[in-house]
C-alpha positions as CSV (number, residue, x, y, z in Angstrom):
1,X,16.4,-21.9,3.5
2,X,14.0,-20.8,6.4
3,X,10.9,-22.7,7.0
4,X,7.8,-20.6,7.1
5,X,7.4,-19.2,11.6
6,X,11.2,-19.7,11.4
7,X,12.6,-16.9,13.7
8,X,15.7,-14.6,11.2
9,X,18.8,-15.4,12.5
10,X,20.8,-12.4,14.2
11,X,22.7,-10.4,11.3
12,X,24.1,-7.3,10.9
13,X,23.9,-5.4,7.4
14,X,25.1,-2.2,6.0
15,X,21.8,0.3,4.6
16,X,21.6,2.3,1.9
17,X,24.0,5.2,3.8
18,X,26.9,2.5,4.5
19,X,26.1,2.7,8.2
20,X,26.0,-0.9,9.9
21,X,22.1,-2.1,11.3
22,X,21.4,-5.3,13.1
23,X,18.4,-7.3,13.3
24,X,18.5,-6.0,17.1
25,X,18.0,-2.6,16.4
26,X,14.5,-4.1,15.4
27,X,13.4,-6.0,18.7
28,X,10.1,-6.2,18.9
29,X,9.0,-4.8,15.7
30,X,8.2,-6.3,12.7
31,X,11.1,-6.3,9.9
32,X,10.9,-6.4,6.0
33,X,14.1,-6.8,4.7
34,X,14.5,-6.4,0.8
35,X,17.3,-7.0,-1.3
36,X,18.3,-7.4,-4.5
37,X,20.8,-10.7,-5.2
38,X,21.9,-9.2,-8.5
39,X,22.7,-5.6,-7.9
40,X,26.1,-4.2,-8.1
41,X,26.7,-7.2,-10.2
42,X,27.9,-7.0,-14.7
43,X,25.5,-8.2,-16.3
């Protein structure tokens, strides 16, 4: 868990297209990144 001011580590995620985006496409801008833990999941 990240404390509150903690700097995201560097990561590299696929968006909603497939196509790969890192948190250093971003530098310099703010970021909100949203996910949900559950989807794609039974249940």
């Amino acid at each position: 868990m990240l404390e509150v001011g903690t700097s995201a580590p560097a990561f590299t995620l696929p968006d909603q297209n497939g196509e790969q985006v890192s948190l250093d496409d971003f530098a310099g801008q703010w970021v909100l990144l949203w996910w949900y833990p559950k989807a794609s999941t039974p249940g």
